[in-house]
C-alpha positions in Angstrom: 70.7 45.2 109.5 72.0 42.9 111.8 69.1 41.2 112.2 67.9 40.5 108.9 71.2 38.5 108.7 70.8 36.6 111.4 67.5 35.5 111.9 67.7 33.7 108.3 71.0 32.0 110.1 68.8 31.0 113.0 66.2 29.7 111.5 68.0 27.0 109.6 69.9 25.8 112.3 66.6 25.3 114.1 65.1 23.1 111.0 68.2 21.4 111.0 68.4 20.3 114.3 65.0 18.9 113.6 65.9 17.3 110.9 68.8 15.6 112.8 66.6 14.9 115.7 64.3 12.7 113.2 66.7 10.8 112.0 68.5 10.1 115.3 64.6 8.9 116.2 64.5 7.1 113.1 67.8 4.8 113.6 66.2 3.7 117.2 68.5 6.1 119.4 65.7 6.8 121.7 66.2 8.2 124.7 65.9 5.1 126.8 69.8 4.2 126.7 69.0 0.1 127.3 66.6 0.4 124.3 69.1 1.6 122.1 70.2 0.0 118.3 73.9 -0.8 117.6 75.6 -2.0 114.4 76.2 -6.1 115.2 79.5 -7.3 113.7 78.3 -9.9 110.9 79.7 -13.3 110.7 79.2 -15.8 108.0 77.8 -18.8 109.5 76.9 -22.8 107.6 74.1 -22.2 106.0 75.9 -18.7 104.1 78.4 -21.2 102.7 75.6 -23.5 101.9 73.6 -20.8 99.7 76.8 -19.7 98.1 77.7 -22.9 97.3 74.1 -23.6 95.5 74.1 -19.8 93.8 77.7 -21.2 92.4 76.2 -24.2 91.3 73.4 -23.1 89.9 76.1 -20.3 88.1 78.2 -23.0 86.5 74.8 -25.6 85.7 73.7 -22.8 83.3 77.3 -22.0 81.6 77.5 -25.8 81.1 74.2 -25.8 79.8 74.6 -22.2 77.2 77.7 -23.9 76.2 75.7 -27.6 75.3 73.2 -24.8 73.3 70.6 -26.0 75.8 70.1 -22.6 77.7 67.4 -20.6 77.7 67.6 -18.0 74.3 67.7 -14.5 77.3 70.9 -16.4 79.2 72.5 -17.5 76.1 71.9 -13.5 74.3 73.7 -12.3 77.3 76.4 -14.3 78.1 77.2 -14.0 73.9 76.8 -10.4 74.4 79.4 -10.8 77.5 81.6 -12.7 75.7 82.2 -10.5 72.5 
């Protein structure tokens, strides 16, 4: 009776620990410790302000341009639609 409870139990744990071991694989924590992935702490460097500052640009060329009723008919439906 035993048994028939715990084998179930047992068997899971095993495909779970497989499961884990896959990932762990999967993420580059091999089992060479020098080889080993870690999360780098990001920093924001020129050329990040640089693209922001043309994605901004670009954001305020085509309000300027819907509100002139030059804009394209998609950008002017959904910035009406955004508006309302």
């Amino acid at each position: 009776m035993l048994t028939a409870l715990l084998l179930p139990i047992f068997l899971a744990t095993l495909e779970r620990s497989q499961d884990i071991s896959i990932a762990i694989l999967a993420r580059g924590f091999d089992y060479n410790i020098s080889a080993r992935t870690y999360r780098r702490q990001l920093k924001i460097h020129r050329i990040d302000y640089i693209i922001m500052g043309i994605i901004l640009a670009m954001l305020l060329n085509a309000l300027m341009l819907n509100s002139l009723g030059l804009g394209n008919p998609t950008e002017q439906l959904i910035l009406n639609m955004l508006g309302q």
